[in-house]
Legacy VTK file of the C-alpha trace (Angstrom):
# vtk DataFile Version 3.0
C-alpha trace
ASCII
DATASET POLYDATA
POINTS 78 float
-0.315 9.150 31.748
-1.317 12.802 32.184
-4.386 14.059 33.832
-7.060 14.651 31.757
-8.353 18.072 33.133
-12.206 17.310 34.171
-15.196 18.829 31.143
-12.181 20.157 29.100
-14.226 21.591 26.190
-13.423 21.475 22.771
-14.531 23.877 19.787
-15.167 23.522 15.634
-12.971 25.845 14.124
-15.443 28.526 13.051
-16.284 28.835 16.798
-12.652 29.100 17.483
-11.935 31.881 14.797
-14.856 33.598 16.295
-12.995 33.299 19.784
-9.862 34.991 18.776
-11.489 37.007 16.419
-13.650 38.797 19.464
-10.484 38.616 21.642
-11.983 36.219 24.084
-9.603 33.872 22.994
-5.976 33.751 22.908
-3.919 31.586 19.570
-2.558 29.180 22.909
-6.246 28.835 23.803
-7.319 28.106 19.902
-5.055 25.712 19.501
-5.634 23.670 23.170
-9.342 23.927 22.570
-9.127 22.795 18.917
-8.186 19.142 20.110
-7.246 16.578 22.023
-4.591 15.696 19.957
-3.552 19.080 19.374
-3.697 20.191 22.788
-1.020 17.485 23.955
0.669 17.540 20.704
1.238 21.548 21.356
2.490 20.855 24.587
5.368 18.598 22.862
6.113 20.214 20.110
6.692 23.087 23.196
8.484 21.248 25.326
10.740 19.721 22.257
12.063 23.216 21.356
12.466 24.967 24.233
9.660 26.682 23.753
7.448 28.452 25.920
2.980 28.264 25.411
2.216 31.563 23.671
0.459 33.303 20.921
3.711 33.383 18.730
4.300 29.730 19.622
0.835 28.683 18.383
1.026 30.382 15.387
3.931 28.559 14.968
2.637 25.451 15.374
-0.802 26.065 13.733
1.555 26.584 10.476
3.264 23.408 11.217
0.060 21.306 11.180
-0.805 23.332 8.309
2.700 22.415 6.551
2.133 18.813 7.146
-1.811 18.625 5.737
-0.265 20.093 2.631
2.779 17.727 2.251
0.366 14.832 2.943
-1.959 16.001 0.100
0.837 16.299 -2.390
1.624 12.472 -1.249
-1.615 11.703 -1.813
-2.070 10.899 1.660
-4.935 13.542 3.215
LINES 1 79
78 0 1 2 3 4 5 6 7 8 9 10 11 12 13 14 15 16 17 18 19 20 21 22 23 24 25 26 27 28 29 30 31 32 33 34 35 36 37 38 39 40 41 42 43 44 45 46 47 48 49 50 51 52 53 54 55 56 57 58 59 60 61 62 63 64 65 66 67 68 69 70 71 72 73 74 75 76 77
């Protein structure tokens, strides 16, 4: 199991938007702070494609969450 790196802080989403907005964040460090979950899911959907941690990268995958919260609510599933 990975390291869990020590008071690793995370951020709502407004906060975050505010981050990036005031370039003290980076889309890599939106997307690690967001969550847990997305911080090691980023990291494997990364390492899965070859892919290397940067802005364009979590763009990408910020639009891939956001494609799978809007299949799941056509499913009736979110």
């Amino acid at each position: 199991m990975p390291r869990k790196k020590p008071n690793f802080k995370y951020y709502p989403e407004e906060v975050l938007i505010d981050l990036v907005q005031r370039g003290l964040f980076s889309w890599v460090d939106y997307v690690i702070h967001y969550s847990e979950e997305w911080r090691e899911e980023f990291t494997d959907f990364c390492k899965e494609r070859g892919m290397q941690m940067n802005n364009r990268n979590a763009l990408a995958y910020i639009t891939y969450r956001e494609d799978l919260l809007e299949e799941a609510m056509q499913h009736g599933l979110a």
